[in-house]
ZATOR-302998 format. One record per residue (C-alpha): residue number from 0; residue in one letter; z, x, y. Coordinates in pm, 1 decimal, padded with zeros to 6 digits. Layout:
<pts>
k|r|c3|c1|c2
NUM|A|Z|X|Y
...
</pts>
This chain:
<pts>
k|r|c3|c1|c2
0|X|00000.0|00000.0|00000.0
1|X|00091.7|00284.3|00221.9
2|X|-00256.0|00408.8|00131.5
3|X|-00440.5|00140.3|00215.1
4|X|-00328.0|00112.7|00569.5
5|X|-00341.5|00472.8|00659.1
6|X|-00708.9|00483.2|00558.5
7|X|-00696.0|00113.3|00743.1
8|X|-00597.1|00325.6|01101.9
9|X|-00803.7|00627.1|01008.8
10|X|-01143.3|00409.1|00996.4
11|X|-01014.2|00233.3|01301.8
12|X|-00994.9|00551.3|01484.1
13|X|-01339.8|00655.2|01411.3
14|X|-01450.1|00342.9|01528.5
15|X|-01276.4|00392.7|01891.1
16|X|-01395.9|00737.2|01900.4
17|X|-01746.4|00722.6|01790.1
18|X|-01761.2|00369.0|02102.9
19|X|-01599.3|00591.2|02365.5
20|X|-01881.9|00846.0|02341.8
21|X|-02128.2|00600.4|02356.4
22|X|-02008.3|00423.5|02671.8
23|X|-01935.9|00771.6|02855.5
24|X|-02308.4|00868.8|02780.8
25|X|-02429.5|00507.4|02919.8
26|X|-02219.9|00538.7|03233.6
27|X|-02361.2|00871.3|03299.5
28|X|-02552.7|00847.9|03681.4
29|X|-02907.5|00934.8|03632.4
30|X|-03061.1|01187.5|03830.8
31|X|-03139.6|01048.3|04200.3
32|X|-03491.2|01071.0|04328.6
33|X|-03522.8|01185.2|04731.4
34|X|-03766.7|00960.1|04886.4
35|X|-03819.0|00969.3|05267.2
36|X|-03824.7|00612.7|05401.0
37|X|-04088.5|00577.2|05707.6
38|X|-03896.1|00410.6|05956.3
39|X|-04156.6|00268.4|06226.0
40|X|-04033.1|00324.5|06615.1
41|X|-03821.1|00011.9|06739.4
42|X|-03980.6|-00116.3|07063.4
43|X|-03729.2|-00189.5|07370.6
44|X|-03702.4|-00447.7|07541.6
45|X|-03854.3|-00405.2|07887.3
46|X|-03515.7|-00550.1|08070.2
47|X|-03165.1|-00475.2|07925.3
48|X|-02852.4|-00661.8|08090.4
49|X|-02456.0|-00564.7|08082.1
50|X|-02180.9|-00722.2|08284.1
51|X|-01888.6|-00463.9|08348.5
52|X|-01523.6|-00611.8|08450.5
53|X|-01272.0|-00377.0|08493.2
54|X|-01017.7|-00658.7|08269.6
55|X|-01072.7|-01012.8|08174.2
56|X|-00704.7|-01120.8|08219.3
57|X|-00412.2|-01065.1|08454.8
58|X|-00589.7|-01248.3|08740.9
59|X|-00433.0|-01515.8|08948.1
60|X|-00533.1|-01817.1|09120.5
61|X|-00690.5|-01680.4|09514.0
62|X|-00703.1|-01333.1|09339.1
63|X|-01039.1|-01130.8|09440.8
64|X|-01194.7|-01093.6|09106.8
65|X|-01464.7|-00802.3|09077.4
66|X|-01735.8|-00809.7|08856.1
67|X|-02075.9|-00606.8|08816.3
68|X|-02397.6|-00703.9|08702.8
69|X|-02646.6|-00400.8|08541.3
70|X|-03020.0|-00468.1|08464.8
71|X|-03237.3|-00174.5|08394.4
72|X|-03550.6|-00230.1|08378.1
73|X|-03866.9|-00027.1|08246.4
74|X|-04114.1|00122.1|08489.7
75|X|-04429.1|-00147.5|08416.4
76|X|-04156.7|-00456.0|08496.3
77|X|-04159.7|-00613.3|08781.0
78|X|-03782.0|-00800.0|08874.6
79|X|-03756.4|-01127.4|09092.5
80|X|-03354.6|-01121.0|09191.4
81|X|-03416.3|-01489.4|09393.8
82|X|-03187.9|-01689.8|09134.8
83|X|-02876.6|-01400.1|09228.0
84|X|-02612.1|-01611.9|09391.5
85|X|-02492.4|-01460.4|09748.6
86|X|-02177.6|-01413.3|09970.5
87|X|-02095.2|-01764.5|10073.0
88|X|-02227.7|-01938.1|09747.0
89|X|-02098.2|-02091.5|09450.4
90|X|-02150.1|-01985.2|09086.3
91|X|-02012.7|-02245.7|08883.9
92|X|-01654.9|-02251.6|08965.7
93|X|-01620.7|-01909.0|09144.0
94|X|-01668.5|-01879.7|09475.4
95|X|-01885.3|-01568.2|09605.6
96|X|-01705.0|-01337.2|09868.4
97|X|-01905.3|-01053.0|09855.6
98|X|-02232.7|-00944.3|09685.8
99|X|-02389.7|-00593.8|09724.2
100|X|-02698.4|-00521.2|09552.3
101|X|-02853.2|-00171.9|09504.0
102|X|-03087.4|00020.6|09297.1
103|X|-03154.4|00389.8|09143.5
104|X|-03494.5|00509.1|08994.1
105|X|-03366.8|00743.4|08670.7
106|X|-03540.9|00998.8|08498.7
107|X|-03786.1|00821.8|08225.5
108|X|-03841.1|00580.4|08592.0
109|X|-03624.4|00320.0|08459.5
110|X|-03489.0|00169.7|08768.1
111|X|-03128.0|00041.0|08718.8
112|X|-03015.8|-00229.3|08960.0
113|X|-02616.1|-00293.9|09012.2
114|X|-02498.0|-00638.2|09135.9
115|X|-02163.0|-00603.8|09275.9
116|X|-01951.0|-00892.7|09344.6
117|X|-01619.3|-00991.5|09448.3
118|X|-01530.3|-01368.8|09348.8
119|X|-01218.0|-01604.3|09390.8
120|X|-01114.7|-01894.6|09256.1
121|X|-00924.4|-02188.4|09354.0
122|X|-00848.7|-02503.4|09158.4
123|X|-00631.6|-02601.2|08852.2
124|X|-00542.9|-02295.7|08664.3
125|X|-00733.7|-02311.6|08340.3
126|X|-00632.2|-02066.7|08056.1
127|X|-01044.2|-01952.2|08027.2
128|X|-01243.8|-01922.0|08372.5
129|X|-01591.7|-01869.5|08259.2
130|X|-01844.8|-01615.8|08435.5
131|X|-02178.8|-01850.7|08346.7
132|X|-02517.1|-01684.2|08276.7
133|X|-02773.4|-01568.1|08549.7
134|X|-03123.7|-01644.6|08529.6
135|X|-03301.2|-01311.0|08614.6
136|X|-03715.5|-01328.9|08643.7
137|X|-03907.5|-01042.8|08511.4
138|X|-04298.3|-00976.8|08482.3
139|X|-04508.3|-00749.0|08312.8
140|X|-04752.9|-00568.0|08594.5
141|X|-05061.2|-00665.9|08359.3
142|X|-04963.0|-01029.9|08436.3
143|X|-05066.7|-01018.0|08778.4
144|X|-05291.4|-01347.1|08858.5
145|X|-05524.2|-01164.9|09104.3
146|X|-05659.1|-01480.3|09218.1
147|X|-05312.2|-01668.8|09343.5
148|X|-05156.1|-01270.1|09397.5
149|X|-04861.6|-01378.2|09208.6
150|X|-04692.5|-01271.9|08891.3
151|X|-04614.6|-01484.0|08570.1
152|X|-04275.4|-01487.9|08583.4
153|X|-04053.2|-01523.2|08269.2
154|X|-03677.2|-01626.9|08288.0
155|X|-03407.3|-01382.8|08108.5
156|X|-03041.1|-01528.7|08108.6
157|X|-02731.2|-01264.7|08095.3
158|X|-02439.7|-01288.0|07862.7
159|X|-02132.1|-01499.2|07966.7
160|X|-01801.1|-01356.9|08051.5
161|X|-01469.9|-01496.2|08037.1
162|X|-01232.1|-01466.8|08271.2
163|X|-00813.5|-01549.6|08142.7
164|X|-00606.8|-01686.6|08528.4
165|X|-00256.3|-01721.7|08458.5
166|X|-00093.0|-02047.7|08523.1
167|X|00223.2|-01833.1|08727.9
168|X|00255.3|-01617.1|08986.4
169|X|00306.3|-01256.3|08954.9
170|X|00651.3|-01110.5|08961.3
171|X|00551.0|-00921.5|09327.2
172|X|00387.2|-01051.9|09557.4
173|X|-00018.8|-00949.8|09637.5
174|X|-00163.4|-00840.7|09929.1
175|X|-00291.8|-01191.5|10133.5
176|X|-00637.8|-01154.9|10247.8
177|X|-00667.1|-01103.0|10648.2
178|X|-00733.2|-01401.4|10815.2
179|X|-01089.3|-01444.5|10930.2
180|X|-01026.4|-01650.8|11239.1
181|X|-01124.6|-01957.0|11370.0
182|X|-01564.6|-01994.2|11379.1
183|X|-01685.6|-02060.2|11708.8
184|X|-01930.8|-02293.5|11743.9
185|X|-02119.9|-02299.9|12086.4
186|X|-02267.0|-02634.1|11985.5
187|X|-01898.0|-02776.7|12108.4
188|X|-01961.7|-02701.8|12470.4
189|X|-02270.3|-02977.2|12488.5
190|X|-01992.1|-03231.9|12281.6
191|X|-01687.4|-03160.1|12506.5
192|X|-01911.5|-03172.6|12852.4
193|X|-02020.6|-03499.9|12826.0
194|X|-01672.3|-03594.3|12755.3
195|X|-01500.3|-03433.8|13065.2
196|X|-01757.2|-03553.1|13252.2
197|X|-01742.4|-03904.1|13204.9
198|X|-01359.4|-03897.7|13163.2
199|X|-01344.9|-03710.5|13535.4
200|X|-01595.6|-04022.7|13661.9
201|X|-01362.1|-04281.7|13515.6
202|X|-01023.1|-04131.1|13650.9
203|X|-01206.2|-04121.1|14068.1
204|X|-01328.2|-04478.7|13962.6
205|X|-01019.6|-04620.8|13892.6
206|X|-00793.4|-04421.8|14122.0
207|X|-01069.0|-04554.2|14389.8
208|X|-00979.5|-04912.0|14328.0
209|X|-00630.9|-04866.5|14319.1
210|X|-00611.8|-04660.9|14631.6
211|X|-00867.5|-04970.9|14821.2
212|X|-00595.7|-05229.3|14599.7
213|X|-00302.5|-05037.3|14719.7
214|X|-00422.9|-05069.7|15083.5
215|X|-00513.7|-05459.9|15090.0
216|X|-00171.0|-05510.9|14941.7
217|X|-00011.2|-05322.3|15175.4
218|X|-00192.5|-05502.5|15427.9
219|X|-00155.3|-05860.3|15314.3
220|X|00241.1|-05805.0|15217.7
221|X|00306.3|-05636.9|15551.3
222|X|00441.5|-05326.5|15377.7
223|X|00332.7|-05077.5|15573.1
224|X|00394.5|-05293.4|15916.8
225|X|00817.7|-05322.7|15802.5
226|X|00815.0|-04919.5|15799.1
227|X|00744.6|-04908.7|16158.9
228|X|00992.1|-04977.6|16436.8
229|X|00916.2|-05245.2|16745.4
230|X|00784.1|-04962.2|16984.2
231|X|00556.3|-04812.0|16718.6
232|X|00410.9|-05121.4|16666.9
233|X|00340.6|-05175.2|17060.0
234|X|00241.7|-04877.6|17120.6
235|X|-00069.4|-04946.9|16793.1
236|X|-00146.5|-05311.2|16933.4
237|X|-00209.1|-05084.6|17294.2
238|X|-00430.7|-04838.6|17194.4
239|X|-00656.7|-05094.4|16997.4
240|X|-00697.0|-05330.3|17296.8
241|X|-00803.8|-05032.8|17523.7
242|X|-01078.7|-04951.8|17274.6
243|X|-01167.9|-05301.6|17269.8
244|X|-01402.8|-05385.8|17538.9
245|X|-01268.8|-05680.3|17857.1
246|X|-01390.5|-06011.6|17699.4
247|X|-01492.8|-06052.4|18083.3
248|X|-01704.4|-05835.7|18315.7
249|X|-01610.8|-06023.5|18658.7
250|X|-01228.3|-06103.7|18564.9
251|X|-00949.5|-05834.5|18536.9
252|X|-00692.9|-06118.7|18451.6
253|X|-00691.8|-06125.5|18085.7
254|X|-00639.9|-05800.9|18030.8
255|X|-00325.9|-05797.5|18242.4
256|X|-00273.0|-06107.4|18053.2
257|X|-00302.0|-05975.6|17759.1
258|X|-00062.9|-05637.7|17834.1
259|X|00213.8|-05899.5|17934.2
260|X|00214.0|-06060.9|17620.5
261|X|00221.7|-05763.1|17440.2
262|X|00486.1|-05617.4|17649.6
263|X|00690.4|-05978.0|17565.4
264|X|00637.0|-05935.9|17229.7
265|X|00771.9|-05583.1|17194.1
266|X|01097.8|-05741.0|17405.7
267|X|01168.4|-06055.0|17158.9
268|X|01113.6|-05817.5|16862.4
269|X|01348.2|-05539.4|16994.7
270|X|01594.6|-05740.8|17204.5
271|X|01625.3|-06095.2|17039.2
272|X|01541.2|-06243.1|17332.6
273|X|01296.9|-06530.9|17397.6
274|X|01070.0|-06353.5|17647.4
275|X|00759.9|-06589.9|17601.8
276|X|00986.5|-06802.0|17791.0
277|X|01168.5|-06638.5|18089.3
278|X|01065.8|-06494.7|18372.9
279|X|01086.3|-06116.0|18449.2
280|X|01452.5|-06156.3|18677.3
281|X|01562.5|-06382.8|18426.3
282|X|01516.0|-06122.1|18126.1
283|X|01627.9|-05806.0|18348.9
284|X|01931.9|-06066.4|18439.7
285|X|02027.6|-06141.0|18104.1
286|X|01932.2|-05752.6|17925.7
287|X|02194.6|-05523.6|17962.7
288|X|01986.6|-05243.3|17786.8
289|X|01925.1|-04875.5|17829.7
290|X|01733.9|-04731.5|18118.3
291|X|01394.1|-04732.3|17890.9
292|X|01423.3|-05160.5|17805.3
293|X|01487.0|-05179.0|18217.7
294|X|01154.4|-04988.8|18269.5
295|X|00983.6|-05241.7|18014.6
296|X|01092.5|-05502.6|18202.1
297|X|00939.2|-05327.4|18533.0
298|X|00617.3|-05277.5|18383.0
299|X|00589.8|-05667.7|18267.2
300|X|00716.1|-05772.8|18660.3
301|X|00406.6|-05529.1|18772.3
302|X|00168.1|-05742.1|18543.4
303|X|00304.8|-06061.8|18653.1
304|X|00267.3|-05936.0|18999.3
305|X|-00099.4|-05789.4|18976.5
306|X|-00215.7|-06102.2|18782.9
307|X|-00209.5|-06292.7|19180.7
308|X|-00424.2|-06022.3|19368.3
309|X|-00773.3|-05988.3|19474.8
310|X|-00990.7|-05864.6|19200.8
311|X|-01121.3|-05549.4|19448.6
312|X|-00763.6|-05457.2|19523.6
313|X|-00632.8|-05452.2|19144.3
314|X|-00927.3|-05326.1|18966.1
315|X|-00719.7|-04950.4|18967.0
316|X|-00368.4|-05098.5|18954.5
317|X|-00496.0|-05229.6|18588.9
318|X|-00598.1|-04887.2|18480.1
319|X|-00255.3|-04769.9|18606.2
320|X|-00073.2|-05058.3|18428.2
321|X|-00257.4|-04970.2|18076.5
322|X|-00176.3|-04605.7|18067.8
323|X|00154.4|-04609.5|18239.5
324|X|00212.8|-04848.6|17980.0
325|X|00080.2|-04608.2|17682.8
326|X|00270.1|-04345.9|17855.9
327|X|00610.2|-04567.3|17827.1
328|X|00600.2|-04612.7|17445.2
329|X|00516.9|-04348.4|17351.6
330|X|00846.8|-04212.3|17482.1
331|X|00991.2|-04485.3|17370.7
332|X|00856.1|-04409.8|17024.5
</pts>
């Protein structure tokens, strides 16, 4: 029995060996063969575009965010930049603050142009502003239309970029932006002159009717006629009867009429007396005024006297009578 399985594990062995050899000689690598692969030349593409940005995150809402577009093109392309948004514009949700554009010729004559900008943004904070693709127009110089002088143009779009704004502040605070100042606008001065104009015309209109309204009330109330005293009064109604002309040529008597009654008036006004009615002695009996009243009641005894004499022997005495008369208020003033 012993036998039988020792020779059992002996044939076994042989078995393993002689399939172990075998599989080492299948797995052997055969002998590679060198071939040289002819690899044609890869054309490029006559315009290549790359957007640099110095990060994509750590921006904040009003932050100046700067960005820079490369094109290069080959030397038989011809480039139509048109579609570039400018300082002032918008480009999707960025505004434009600056823009630069410039251009170098390199070596092989591939001229490289560099779009430099400097964008903000304000709005809701999103987590992912994105940079959306610019349309840049290229030609070929053999697709010149002679004819129309104008090139076929073909429309190339550039990558997108994304842009991370944080929803907080920073921790310090960043430099503000200097204040541009007001615009001015010289269109303002043709708005605003119209305007003075017509509010200048409508202030002298109105303060002219209520000066002319303030004067015919004054008038009509007898406002201004309470201000003045008895002798100012007189001494007004005398000065416009002598620049009134005699309502008589041949008769001197109503004008010495007429400076008696005025001379009453001012008497019964100043006095209380009722000197319409008395006779000069009766109102120098009854007066016991100053010196001045006494001299008023002389000048209306001169009237009284002058109205009873011959016209060619009072002609001058009237003259007297007015401007002694004058003379009188106006001390008496």
């Amino acid at each position: 029995m012993k036998t039988a399985v020792l020779i059992l594990c002996v044939t076994l062995a042989g078995l393993l060996s002689v399939w172990g050899v075998e599989a080492f000689i299948l797995a052997e690598p055969e002998p590679e063969v060198e071939t040289k692969a002819e690899t044609a030349p890869s054309e490029r593409f006559p315009i290549v575009t790359r957007i640099e940005l110095p990060r994509d995150y750590g921006f904040f809402i009003g932050d100046e965010i700067p960005l820079t577009v490369i094109i290069e093109a080959s030397p038989d392309v011809v480039l139509d930049l048109v579609n570039l948004p400018r300082t002032g514009e918008q480009h999707g949700q960025l505004e434009i603050r600056d823009f630069k554009l410039t251009s170098t010729v390199g070596a092989d004559r591939t001229t490289t142009y560099q779009a430099a900008y400097r964008m903000q943004y304000f709005g809701i904070a999103p987590f992912t502003l994105p940079f959306e693709p610019l349309e840049i127009l290229y030609a070929a110089r053999q697709d010149r239309d002679e004819v129309a002088n104008a090139y076929h143009y073909k429309s190339l779009f550039t990558q997108s970029v994304s842009i991370n704004i944080s929803r907080i502040g920073p921790y310090r605070p960043t430099p503000a932006l200097e204040p541009k100042g007001p615009l001015h606008d010289q269109r303002t001065a043709f708005f605003w002159i119209p305007i003075i104009g017509g509010a200048l015309c409508m202030v002298a209109a109105f303060g002219g009717w209520g000066w002319e309204y303030w004067q015919v009330w004054k008038q009509g109330s007898g406002a201004e006629a309470d201000t003045l005293t008895a002798a100012e009064r007189t001494l007004e109604r005398l000065r416009r009867s002598e620049a009134t002309p005699a309502p008589s040529a041949d008769s001197h008597a109503p004008d010495v009429s007429h400076l008696g009654a005025i001379v009453r008036a001012y008497l019964q006004d100043a006095c209380g007396v009722s000197a319409y009615t008395l006779t000069p002695s009766e109102l120098a009996a009854r007066l016991e005024a100053p010196q001045q009243v006494q001299d008023v009641v002389g000048l209306l005894q001169r009237c009284e006297t002058l109205k009873y004499q011959p016209d060619e022997t009072s002609e001058a005495g009237e003259h007297f009578l007015w401007e002694e008369a004058v003379t009188l208020f106006e001390q008496l003033d």
